[in-house]
N, C-alpha and C positions, 0 to 999 in steps of 0.2 A: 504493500500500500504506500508505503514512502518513499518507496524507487519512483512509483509511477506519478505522486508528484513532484518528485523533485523532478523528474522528465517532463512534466506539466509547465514546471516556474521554467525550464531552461529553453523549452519551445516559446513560450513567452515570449522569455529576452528575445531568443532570435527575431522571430517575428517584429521585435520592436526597436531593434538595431537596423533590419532592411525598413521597415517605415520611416525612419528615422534619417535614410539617405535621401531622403525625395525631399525638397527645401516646397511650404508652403506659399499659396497664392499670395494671401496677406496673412503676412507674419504678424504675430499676437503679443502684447506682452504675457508674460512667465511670471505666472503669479503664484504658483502652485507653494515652491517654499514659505513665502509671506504668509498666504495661509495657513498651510501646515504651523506655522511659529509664531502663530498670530503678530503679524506686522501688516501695518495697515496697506492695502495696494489703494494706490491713486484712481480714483474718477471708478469705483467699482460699484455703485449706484445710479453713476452717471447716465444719462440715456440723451441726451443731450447729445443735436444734429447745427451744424450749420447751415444757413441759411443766405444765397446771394440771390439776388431778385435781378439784377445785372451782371451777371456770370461774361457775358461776351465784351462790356466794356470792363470789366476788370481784368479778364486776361492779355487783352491788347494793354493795358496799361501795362501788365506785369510783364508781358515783351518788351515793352517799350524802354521798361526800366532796366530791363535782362543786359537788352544792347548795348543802351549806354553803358553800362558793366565793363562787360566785353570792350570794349572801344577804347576805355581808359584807361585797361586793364593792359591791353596792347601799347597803348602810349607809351605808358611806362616802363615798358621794354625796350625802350630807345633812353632813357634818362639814365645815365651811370648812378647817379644818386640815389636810385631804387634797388641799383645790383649791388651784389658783395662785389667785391674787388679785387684784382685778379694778387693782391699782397696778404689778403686774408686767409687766413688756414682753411676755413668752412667753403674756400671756392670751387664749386663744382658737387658737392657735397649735395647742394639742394640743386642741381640743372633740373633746367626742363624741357623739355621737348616745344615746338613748333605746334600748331594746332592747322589741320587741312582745312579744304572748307567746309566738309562733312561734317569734322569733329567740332567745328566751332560751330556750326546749329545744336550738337548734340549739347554743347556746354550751357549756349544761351537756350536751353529747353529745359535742361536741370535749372538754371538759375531762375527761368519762369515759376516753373514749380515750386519755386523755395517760395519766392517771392507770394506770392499764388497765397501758400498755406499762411505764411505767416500774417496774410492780411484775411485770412479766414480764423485764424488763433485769437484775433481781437474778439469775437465771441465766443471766446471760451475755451483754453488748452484739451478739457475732454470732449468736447465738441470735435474738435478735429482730430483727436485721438481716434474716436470713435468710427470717424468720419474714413480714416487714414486703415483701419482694420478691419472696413467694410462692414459694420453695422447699421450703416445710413443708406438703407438700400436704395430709395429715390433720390435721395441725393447725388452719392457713388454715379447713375446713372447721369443725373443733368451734369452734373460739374464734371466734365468728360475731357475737356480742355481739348477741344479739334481742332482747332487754328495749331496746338503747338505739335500736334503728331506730324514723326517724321520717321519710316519706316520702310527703308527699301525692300523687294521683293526678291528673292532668290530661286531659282529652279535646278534642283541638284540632279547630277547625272550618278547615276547608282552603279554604272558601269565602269567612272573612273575608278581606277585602285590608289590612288594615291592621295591622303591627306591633302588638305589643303594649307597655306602659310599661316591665315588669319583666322582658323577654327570654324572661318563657314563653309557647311553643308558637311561636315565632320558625323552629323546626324542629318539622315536624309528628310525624316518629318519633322526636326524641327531645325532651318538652316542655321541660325544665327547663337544657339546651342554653344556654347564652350567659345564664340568669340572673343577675340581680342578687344578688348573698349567696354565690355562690360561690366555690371555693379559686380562687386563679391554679393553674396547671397546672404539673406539670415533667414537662422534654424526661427531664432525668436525677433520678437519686434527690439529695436533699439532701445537702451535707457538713453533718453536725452531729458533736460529739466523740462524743454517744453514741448516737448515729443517729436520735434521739427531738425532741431539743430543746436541749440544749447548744449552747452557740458552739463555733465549729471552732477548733481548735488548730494548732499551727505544725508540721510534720515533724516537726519534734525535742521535740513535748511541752510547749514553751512558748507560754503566750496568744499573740495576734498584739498588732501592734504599736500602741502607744497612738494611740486615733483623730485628737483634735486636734493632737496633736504631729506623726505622719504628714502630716495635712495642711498645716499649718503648713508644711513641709517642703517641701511638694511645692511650694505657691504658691510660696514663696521660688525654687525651681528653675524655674519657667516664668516668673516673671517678664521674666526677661530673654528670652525669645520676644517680651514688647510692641514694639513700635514700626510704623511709619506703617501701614494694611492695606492688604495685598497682594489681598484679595480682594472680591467685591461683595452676596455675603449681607447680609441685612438684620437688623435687629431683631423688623419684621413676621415673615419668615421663623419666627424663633427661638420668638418666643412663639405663634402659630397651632401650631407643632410640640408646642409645653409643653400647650395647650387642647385640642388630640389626646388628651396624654395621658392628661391627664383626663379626657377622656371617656370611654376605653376600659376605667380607673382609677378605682376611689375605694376610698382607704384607709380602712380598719373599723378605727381605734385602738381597743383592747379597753375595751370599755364594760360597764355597769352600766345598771340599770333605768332610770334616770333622766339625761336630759339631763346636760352638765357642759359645761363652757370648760374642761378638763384637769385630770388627775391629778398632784399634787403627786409631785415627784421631791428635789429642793432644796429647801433654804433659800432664801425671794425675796430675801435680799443675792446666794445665791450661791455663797455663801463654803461649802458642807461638801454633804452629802446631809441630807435634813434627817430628824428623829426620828419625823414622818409624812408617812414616805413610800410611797404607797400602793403595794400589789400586782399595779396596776395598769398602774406606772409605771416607768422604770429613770434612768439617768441617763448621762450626759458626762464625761469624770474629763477636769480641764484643770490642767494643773500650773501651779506658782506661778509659777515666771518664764517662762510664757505674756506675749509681747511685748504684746498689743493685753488680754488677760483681768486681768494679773497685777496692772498699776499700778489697776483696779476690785476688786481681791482677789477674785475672781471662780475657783474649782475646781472651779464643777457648772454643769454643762447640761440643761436636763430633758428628759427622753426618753423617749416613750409607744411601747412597739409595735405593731404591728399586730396583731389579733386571727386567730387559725389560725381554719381553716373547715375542720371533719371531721364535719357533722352526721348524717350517716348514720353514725357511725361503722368507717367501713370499714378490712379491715385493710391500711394500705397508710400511705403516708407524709403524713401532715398538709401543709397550706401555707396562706398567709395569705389571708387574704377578701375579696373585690374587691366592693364594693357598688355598683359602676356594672355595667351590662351591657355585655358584651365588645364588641360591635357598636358601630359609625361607624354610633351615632342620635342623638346630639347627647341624648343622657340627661342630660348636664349640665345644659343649658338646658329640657329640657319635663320633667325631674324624673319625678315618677307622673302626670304630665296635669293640673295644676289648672291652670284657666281662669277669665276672669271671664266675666260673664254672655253677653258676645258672641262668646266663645269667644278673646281674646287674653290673652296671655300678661302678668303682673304685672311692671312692669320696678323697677329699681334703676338704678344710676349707668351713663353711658353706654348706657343703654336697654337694661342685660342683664337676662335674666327674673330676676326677683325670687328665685329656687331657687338663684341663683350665689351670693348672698350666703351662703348655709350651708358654701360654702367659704370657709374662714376668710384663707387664705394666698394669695389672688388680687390682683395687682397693676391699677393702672387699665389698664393696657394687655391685661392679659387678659380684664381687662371691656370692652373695646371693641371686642374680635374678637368678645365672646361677646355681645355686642351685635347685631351685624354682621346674622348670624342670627336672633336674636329680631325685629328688624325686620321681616325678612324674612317670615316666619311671621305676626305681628301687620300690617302690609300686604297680605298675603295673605287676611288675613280680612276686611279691608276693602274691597276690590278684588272680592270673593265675595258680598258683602251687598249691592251695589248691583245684580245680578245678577237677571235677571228668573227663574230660573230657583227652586225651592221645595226648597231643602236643609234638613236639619235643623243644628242647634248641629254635634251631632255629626258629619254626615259634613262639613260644611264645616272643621272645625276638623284634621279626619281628610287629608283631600286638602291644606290646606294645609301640616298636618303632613311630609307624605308629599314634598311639592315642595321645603320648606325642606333636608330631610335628602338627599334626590337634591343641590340643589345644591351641598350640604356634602360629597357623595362624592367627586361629580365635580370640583373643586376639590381634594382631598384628594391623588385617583390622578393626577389626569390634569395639573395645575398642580403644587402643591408639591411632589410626590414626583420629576417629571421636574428639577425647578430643585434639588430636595434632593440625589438620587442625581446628577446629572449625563445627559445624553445615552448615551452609553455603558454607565455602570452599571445606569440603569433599560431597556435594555433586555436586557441580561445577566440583571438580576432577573427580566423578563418577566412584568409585570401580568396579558397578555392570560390567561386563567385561566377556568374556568367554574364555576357555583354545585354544590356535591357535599354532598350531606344524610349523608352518613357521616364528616364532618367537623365536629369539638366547636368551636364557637366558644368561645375562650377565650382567655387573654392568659399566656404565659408568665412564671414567678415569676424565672427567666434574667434574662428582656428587663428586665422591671419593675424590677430590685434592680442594673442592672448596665449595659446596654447604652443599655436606654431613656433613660436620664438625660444622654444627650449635651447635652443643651439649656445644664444648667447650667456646662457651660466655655466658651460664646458669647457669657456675659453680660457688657458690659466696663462697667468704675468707673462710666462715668455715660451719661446715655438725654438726648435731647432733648426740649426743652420749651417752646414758642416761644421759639426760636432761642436758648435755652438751655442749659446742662448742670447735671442732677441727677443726685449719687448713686442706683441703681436703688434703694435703702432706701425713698427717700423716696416711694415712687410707691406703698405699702404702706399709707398713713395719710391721715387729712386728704383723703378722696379729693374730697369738694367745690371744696376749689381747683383742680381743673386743668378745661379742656375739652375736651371728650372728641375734636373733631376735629383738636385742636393734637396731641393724645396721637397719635393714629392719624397724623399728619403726618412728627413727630418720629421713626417708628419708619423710614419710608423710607428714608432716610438717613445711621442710624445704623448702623457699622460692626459686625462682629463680630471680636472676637479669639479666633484659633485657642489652642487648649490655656492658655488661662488661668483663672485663679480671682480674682474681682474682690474687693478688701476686704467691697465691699456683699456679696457671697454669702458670705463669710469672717466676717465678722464682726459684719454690720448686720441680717441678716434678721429683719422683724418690728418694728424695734427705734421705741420712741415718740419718744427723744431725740437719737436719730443717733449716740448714745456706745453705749450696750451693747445688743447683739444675740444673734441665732443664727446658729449657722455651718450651713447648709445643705449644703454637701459633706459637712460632718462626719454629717448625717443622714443623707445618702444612702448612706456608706460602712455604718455603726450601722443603716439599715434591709438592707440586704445580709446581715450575720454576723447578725441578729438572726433571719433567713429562710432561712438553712443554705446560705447560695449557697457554687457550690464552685468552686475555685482560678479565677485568670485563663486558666492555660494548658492546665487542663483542659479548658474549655469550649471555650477556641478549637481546641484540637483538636479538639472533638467537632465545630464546625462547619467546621474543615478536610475532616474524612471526608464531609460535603456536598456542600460546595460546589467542593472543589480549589482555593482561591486560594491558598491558601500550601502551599510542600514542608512535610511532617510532618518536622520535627526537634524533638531536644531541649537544652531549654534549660540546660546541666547547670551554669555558670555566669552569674554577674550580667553580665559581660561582652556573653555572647550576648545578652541583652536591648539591644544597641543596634540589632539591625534592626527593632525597635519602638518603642524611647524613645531619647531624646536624652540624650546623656551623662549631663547634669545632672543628671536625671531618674531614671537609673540610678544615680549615686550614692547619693540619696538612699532609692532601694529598698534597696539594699545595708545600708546604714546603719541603716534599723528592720528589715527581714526579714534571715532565717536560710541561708532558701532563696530560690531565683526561684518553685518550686514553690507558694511560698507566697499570692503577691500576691493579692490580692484581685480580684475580677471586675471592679468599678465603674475599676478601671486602666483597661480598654478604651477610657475616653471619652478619653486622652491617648496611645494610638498614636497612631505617625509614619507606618506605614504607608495609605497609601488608594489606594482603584480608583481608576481614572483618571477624570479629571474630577467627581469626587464631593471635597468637604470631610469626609466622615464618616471616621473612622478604620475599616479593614477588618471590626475583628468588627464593631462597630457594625452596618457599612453591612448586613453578611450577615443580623444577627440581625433588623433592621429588615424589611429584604426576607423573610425566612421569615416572622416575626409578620404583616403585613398581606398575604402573597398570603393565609394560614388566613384572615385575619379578612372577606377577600373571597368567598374560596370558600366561606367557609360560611354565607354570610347571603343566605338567601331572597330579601329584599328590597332588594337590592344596585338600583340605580337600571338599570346597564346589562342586568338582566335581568327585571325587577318585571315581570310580566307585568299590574298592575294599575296600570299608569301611563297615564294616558292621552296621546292622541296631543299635545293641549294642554300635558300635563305638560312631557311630552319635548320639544315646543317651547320652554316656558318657562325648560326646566332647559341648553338647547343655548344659550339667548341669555343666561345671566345666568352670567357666570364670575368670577370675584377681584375682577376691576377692576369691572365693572360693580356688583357688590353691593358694592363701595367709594364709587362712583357716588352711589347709591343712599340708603347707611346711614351714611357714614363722616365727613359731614360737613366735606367739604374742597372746594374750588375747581375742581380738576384734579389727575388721577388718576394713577399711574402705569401705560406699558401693562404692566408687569412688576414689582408693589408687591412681589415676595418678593427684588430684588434694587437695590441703590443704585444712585441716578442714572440709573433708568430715564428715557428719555421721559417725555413728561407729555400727557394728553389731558384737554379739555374732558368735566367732572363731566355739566355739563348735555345734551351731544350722546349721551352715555351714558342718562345718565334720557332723553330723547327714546326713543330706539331700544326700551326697555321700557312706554314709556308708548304709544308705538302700535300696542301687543298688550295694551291693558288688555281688550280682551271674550276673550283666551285664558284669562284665568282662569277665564271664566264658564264653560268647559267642563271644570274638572279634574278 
């Protein structure tokens, strides 16, 4: 009788981990915890609709004002006094992209919308909550906003075999699917104070707690976690996981017509906000006797947003715009497809395609995983032209395409995620999964602002560097001096420290002189509140009702936060928040709690596991299911794993059999290239 319900509560879960990959129409606030622990939820008697009686001239107004937005917005992309400058540390730090003319409708159509609500919020914040989560059923209908739709039409051919660059027609019934330019998604509705775009406030009505100071705080409290490691993750590990994330990622910092290296937020001393500072841009408030800022008189950080993506204007809740496509394609590295003339890809340092360089904030070691690949692909073309067989530019360029990115799957699920989760955990997560076209590929705004960011408490003070130790800072600049296979060396057998935060991530990020920097946690926390993410123990609740790993209780004191944080740790939450209620998401990367055999802290581990089973199931061209792989592919893609396309690309002597863990074994580089090299005519068939 208690097998068969415990078989009962586990079909459950399952069942509520795959519902749980389909992102809803209109996302709801999460109320459920509040409930459960009696805290009051907002506007939860409310029934309250808005009401415009002139719907058609207020939206041409809210154009009208969108425009001029836009217009000034671009202006000031010509006025040096609005850019950082090209002597400041932070240059290039916040660039931004150019805007086409496509994208600059999509921008002035989010800005309608904002504009739009916020002049519907003057009757009332639950009014347009309500309004916003589609309980205003006549309403939702009139206020439809059709002057600002803008929505091109696609017609996908189900015969081509090959991905596309920009994620459309990736799914044949729904094209625009896993696109580039699109919102991240959310599981739940945003916490914003006025459900539109305000930062969230604390229970009791006060801001939350000052960011750098917070962190500040918190390093000091985990500090004392350093000493000898206990464990054998690697560095490789940490940064392949970080070059994931960008691929699945790319922050749209809110731009202007015209290219920029950032928007001025500070004064380049430092020292205040400065008198132009763009609209663009916000900033870091760092107090004076800041231990590492104070003695550079240093009180501002510059701080760009991320741009919302609401181009249809739909009514429902905004979120920020991911310009990579949600899909494991390695969009980092083949960009929109430019080749040179023999179809390989343009490299930069460590042989990454020449398209990594537009990321500003990439260290050499992510240029040398992102290399890894590029090789791989530009090899592949090589390997195809010798080839008696009469392809054109394009399908050779296509199929080698196709083989690079299969190797890059396989390698993703089947290696790192098994050494990531542990034995145990990845198969509780259960990869095994099938392709489902009723499934959005998409990247949650959760994961992205909160969960995903576990990378950066891995990062410890210094990386290896023949047989050296460098601050990670310095691996940001000057990237000529180092060799790319000493890089890829050193990452072997550099340790990771659990729950820390390194000075370099604290206080060196970016930085040209190794004295003043950016604090990178601090950004990560500031892009979270910036994106409406809501409470820590909100959300893990909402992934308790998933997955069942933790009993649902509540947190009603700071106390009870110790079966997740370490005293220390708890102190100093106590000390800036109000409440426990309050904490902020991006916590999660400092739980104590973890599955067993996994290093990831609990929610981490779950929200990890929910994000890529969707980003599996829903990509067509998933390697273990491409029905247009050929049999040659699938040989090539079954013999080349980690270590061999380390072999290969990496530049080293001898390999590890296990490069995502220290002091693996070591095998001969060249017994490896041999094994690849006597299938060189399987390419001739891809």
């Amino acid at each position: 009788m208690n097998s068969w319900f415990l078989l009962l509560i586990a079909a459950r879960s399952v069942a509520a981990i795959y519902e749980s990959l389909q992102f809803p129409e209109s996302p709801v606030h999460y109320d459920k915890y509040q409930k459960q622990c009696g805290i009051a939820v907002r506007c939860e008697t409310d029934i309250s609709c808005p009401r415009v009686c002139d719907r058609n001239e207020v939206e041409s107004w809210a154009q009208k004002q969108a425009a001029v937005q836009v217009e000034e917005n671009c202006a000031l992309s010509d006025k040096k006094s609005f850019l950082i400058g090209a002597d400041e540390f932070d240059y290039g730090l916040f660039a931004t992209c150019g805007l086409t003319a496509d994208e600059e409708i999509g921008v002035k159509n989010t800005i309608t919308t904002e504009i739009f609500l916020q002049h519907l919020s003057k009757q009332g914040q639950c009014a347009v909550r309500n309004y916003l989560e589609g309980r205003c059923y006549n309403v939702n209908s009139s206020l439809s906003l059709d002057q600002c739709h803008h929505k091109k039409l696609y017609k996908c051919d189900s015969t081509y075999p090959f991905r596309s660059y920009d994620g459309v027609c990736n799914n044949l019934g729904h094209a625009t699917w896993g696109q580039e330019g699109n919102p991240l998604k959310l599981e739940i509705a945003p916490c914003f104070a006025d459900f539109i775009s305000q930062p969230r406030l604390a229970f009791d009505g006060r801001v939350l707690p000052d960011n750098r100071q917070l962190m500040l705080d918190v390093q000091r409290a985990l500090r004392s976690e350093f000493g000898p490691p206990q464990h054998i993750v690697n560095m490789f590990q940490v940064i392949f996981s970080e070059f994931i994330h960008s691929d699945i990622i790319g922050r749209a910092l809110k731009r202007s017509c015209r290219r920029t290296k950032g928007f001025r937020g500070c004064r380049a001393d430092g020292t205040s906000e400065s008198r132009y500072k763009s609209p663009l841009a916000s900033t870091i408030k760092v107090l004076y006797n800041d231990s590492i800022y104070g003695p550079q008189n240093v009180e501002c950080l510059n701080f760009s947003p991320i741009e919302n993506a609401n181009d249809q204007c739909k009514s429902t809740y905004a979120t920020k715009r991911n310009i990579a496509t949600s899909y494991l394609d390695l969009s980092i590295i083949f960009g929109d497809g430019k080749y040179d003339a023999s179809g390989k890809l343009e490299t930069y340092y460590c042989q990454a395609a020449d398209v990594v360089a537009n990321h500003n904030t990439n260290s050499i070691q992510f240029l040398a995983i992102a290399g890894l690949f590029t090789q791989l692909h530009n090899d592949c073309i090589e390997r195809m032209q010798v080839c008696k067989q009469k392809r054109t530019i394009e399908d050779v360029v296509e199929r080698c395409r196709s083989l690079t990115i299969a190797v890059y799957q396989k390698i993703v699920y089947e290696e790192l995620f098994l050494s990531l989760f542990g034995k145990d955990f990845y198969k509780q997560c259960n990869f095994d999964i099938e392709y489902n076209p009723n499934l959005e590929s998409a990247v949650s705004s959760m994961y992205a602002n909160g969960p995903g960011r576990f990378q950066h408490v891995w990062i410890p003070e210094n990386l290896t560097y023949q047989q050296k130790q460098y601050p990670f800072d310095v691996f940001f600049n000057d990237l000529e001096r180092f060799e790319c296979g000493s890089v890829v060396d050193g990452m072997f057998d550099d340790h990771i420290f659990i729950n820390g935060l390194s000075n370099s991530m604290m206080n060196k990020i970016f930085s040209k002189d190794g004295v003043r920097g950016h604090c990178l946690p601090c950004l990560d926390l500031e892009r979270g509140r910036d994106a409406g993410v809501c409470p820590l123990l909100s959300y893990r609740h909402y992934l308790d009702t998933i997955s069942n790993a933790h009993p649902q209780k509540c947190y009603n004191s700071f106390d009870d936060l110790e079966d997740m944080f370490d005293a220390e740790l708890v102190d100093v939450l106590k000390s800036h928040f109000s409440s426990p209620f309050d904490i902020d998401l991006l916590f999660s990367i400092f739980e104590r709690d973890r599955p067993k055999g996994t290093l990831l802290p609990s929610t981490v581990a779950w929200a990890t596991c929910l994000e890529f089973k969707r980003l599996k199931s829903s990509d067509r061209f998933f390697y273990s299911w491409n029905e247009f792989l050929s049999f040659a592919a699938k040989e090539l893609i079954e013999t080349i794993d980690i270590k061999t396309l380390l072999a290969l690309y990496g530049g080293i002597d001898r390999v590890p059999v296990n490069p995502f863990v220290t002091h693996s074994d070591r095998v001969s580089a060249q017994y490896l290239r041999n094994i690849v090299n006597s299938k060189a005519s399987t390419f001739c068939y891809l």
